[in-house]
N, C-alpha and C positions, 0 to 999 in steps of 0.2 A: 504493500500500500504506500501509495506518495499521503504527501500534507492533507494534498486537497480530495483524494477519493477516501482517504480515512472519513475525512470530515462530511462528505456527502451520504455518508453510510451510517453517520449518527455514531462514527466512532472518534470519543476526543484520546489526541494521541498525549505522551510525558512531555512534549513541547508544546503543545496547545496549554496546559497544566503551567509550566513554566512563565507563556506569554500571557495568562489570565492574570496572575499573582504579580509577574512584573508591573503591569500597567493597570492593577487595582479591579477588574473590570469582570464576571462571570463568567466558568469558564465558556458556559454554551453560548454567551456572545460570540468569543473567540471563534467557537469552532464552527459556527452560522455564519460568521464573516467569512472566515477561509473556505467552507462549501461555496459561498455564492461568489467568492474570487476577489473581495471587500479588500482581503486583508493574505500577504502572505508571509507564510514561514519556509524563511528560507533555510537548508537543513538538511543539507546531502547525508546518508547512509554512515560515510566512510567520514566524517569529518566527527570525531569523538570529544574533543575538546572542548567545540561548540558551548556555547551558554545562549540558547535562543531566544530571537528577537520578531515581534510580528511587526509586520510595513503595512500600514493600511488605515482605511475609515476608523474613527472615531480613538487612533493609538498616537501615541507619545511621536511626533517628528522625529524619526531617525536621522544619523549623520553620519555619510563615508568616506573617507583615508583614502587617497589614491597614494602606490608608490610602487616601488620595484626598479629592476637594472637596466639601466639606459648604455646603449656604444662606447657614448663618452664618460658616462660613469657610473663602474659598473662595480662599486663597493657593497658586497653581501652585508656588511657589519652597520653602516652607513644607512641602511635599507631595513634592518633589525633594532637599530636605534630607535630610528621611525615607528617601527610595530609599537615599541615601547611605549611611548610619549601617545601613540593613537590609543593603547590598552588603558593607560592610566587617567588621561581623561574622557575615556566612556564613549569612545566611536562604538557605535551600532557594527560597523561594517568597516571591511576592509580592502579594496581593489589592489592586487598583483597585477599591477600594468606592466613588467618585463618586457622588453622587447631584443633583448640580446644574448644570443648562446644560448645556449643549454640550460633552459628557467626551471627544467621541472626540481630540481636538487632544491632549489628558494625556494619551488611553491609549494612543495610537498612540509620540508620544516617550517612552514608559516602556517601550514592547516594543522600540522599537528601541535601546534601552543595556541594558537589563536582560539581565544573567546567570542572569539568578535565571528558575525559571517563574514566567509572570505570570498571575493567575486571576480573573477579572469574574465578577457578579452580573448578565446582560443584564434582568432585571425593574427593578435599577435605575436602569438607563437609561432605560426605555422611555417614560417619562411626558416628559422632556426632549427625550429624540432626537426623538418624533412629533410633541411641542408638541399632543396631547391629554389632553384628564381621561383619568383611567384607565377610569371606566365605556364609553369611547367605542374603546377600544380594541378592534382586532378579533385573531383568531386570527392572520390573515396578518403584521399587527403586529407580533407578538411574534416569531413566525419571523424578521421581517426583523431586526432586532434580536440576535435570538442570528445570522443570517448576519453581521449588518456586525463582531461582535467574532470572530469566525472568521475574518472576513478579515481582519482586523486584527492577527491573530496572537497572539490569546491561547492558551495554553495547557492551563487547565481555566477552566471554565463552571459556576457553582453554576447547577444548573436544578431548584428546585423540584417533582419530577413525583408526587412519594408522596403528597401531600397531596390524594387524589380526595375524593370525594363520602363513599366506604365510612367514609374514616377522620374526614369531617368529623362526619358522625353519631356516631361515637363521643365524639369532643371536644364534643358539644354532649350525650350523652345521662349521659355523665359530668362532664362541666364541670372545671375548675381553679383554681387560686390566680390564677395570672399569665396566664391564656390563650395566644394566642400570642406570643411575643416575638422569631420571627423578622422583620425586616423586609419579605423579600420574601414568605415563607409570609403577610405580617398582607395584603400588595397584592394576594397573589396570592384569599387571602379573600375579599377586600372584593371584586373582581371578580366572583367565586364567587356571592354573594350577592346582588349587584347584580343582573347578565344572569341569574343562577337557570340556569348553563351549568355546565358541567362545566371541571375544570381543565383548562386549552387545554396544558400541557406533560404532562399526563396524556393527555388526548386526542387530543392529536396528535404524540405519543413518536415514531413513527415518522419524521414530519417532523424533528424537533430530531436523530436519529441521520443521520440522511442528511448534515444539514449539518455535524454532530460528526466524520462519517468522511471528508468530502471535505477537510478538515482536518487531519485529524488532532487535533481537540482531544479532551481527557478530558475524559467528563462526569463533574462532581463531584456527586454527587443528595444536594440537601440535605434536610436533618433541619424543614422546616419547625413540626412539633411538637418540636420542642428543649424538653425544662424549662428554663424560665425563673427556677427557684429550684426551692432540693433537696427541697421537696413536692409537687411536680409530676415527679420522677423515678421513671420507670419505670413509666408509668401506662397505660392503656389506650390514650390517642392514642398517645402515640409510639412505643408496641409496635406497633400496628396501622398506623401511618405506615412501620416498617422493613420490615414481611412486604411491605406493597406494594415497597417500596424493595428487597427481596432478588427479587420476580420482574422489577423493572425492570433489575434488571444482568443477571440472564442474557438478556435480551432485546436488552441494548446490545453485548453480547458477539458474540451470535450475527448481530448487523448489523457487528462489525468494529470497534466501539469500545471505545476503554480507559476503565475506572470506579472512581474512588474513591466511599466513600460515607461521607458527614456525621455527624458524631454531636454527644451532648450536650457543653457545657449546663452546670445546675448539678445537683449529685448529691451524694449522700452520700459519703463517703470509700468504706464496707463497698459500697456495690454497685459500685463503677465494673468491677472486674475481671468480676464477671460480667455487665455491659454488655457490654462488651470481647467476654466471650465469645459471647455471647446474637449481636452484631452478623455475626461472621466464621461461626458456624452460617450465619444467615437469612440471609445476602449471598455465600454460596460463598467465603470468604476471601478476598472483596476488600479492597484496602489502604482501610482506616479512617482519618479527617480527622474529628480532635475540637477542638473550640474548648472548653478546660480542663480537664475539668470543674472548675468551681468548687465548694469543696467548701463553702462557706457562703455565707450570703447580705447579712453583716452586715459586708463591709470595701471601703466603699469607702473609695477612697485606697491600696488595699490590695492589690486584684484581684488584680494580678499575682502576689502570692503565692499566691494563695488557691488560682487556676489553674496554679502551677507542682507545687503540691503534687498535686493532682487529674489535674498530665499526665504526672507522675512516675511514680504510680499508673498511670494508664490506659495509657501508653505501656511500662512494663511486663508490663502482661497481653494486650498486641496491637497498640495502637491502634499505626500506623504513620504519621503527621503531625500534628501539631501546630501549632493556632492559636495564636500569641500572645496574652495580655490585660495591655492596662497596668494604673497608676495609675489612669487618666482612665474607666478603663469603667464606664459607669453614672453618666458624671459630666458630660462633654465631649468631644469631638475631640483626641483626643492631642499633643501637640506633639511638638518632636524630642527630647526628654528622655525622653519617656514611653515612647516607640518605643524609645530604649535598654533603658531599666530594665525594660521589659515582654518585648523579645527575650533578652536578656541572662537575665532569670529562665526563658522559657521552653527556653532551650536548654541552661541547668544541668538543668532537667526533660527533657528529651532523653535529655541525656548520662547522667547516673544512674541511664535505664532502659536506654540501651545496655550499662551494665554491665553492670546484672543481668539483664539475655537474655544477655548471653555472648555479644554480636556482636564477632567476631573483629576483633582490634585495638582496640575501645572504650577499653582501661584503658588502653592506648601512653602514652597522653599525661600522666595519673595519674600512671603511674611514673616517665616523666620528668621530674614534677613534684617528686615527692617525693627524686629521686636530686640535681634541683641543690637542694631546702630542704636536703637533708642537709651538702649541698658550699657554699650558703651562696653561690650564683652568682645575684644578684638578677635579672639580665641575660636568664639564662635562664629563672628564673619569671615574667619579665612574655614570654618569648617562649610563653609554654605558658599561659598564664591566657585563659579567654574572654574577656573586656576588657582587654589590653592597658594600654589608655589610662585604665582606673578604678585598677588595682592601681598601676602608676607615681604616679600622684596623689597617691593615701593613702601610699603610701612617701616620698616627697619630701616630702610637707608638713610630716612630724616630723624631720628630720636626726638621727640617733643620734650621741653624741657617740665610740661604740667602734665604729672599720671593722670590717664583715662581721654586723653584728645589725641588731636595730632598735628602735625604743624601749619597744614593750611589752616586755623583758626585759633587753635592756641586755647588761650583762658577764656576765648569768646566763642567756644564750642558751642550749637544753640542745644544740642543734647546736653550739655553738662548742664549746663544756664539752668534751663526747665526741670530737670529731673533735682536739683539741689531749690531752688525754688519751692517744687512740689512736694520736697523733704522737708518745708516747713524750716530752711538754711537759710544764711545770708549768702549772697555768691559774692565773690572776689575777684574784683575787675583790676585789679590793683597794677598799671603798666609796667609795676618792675618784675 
């Protein structure tokens, strides 16, 4: 049994159990969501480490980790650091985007420690794993490819299948700014073009499902016409790239597999909501996996804000997971700094549309927040802050010379003021 025909059979599985108790909620919500495809758990066979997570209507915004070995650098330890900092502050999810040599040695040691789900891109493997050009590659190829990460326990699978022939014509008869900017949507092209064949995960879906369900992996069906910058949002390809993308889920469904599906990209601020919405129409309300949107196109060094703002947005109108973007995007390979500040931004954007959905318990932690500022318990705001380890820094680095404040306000703390006040004290404004 996969996730989702456990759950259509009125049977809740010990990860259904898991994702109830995590996000507060019954478990036969859970397992109603995942039958009718609301909500998935991603949650391959073979990946035993696991600590499951459900993606979906009415659950907690998820958040995920891109990383893995790039040509230029290709530091396994460098890449492990990464895992770290992604495990310690609470990524959902983790993407092995390797693209160079021999990745299965990385991805197999990162499924087997990883708590997190772990999700591969198998087109970027495939040029290394076979040791062919890519024009030489055959259909069976890539099959074997998405099997060996299946057995290896991954989790979800971006597999580019929307991008057929129908919607190439349209990207070529309207054309764009940036063309494609997805990496495996640009392989899986060039292929296209090459052999003058039809897309082989388009063409052969029903192969790629079989191997998805003997697994148990989630197909993630990526947005390979993603805008690439916010004039390229919302355009003919990648509306006509989703309507294919909304008949391929219910077809993944109905063979027994669980489906997230991809979205954009870079976008305006004013349309992401009705992305959002446009996406859960055409795909049956399957849980949605957005990398940012970035709402401009002009901050590198920046990204990561740019995309927190845009996943703020979007993950308030629906979207249900969340790609992180550093600093480095659009620049370099991230380091472990970048993978901080880039999770760290995306899961304030998380958190801030957990609020305003009104997912039960979101604000807990808010309030807690705000009850020890009132009380003046530093202790317990680094125990409630999403970086721990950033808010302690910036506090220790200035020493206030008055216990219980801190140096931007000093004796003129308004929490001290009030709360000595409210003690029925006299307060001490005294400038020396």
């Amino acid at each position: 049994m996969t996730q989702i025909t456990a759950a259509r059979d009125g049977t809740v599985t010990p990860e259904m159990k898991i994702v109830a108790e995590k996000e507060g909620r019954p478990v036969e919500e859970i397992r109603a969501g995942v039958a009718a495809g609301r909500i998935a758990i991603p949650a391959n066979v073979n990946h035993h480490a696991l600590s499951p997570e459900g993606v979906g209507a009415g659950l907690r915004t998820k958040v995920n980790v891109n990383l893995g070995i790039s040509g230029d650098l290709h530091n396994e330890e460098e890449e492990f650091a990464k895992v770290a900092v992604a495990l310690e502050l609470g990524a959902e999810g983790i993407m092995d985007l390797s693209n160079h040599g021999k990745t299965r040695e990385f991805r197999t040691r990162l499924i087997g420690m990883s708590s997190a789900m772990v999700g591969t891109v198998p087109m970027y493997d495939a040029i290394g794993y076979l040791e062919k050009a890519l024009v030489d590659i055959t259909v069976d190829d890539f099959l074997e490819v998405v099997r060996v990460h299946a057995q290896d326990g991954v989790d979800f699978a971006t597999i580019h299948a929307g991008m057929n022939r129908r919607v190439i014509d349209s990207f070529k008869e309207t054309g764009r700014l940036t063309n494609i900017v997805s990496r495996g949507g640009s392989l899986i092209f060039a292929w296209m073009e090459a052999t003058g064949n039809e897309n082989p995960f388009f063409e052969y879906y029903d192969e790629v499902l079989a191997i998805c369900r003997e697994y148990d992996v989630t197909i993630s069906l990526g947005d390979a016409m993603r805008p690439g910058c916010t004039y390229d949002a919302t355009d003919a390809a990648q509306i006509a790239e989703l309507i294919e993308i909304g008949k391929l889920t219910e077809r993944a469904w109905n063979a027994g597999v669980q489906v997230m599906v991809e979205g954009p990209g870079h976008m305006a601020l004013d349309e992401i909501a009705a992305n959002m919405k446009l996406e859960k129409r055409l795909c049956h309300d399957a849980p949605f996996y957005v990398l940012g949107p970035l709402v401009c196109d002009i901050a590198p060094g920046y990204d990561h804000i740019t995309a927190a703002i845009g996943g703020a947005v979007a993950a308030s109108a629906g979207a249900d997971f969340l790609c992180y973007v550093t600093p480095a995007e659009h620049l370099r390979l991230p380091d472990v700094a970048d993978v901080r500040e880039g999770l760290v931004a995306t899961k304030i954007a998380a958190h801030a549309a957990d609020i305003a959905k009104g997912i039960p318990g979101a604000r807990d932690i808010d309030n807690r927040m705000s009850d020890a500022r009132r009380r003046i318990d530093w202790e317990e705001m680094f125990d409630c802050a999403i970086d721990p380890v950033r808010a302690r820094e910036y506090f220790e680095s200035a020493p206030p010379s008055t216990e219980g404040t801190c140096t931007m306000c000093g004796k003129m703390c308004a929490m001290r003021t009030v709360n000595t006040i409210m003690d029925g004290l006299t307060i001490d404004l005294d400038a020396k």
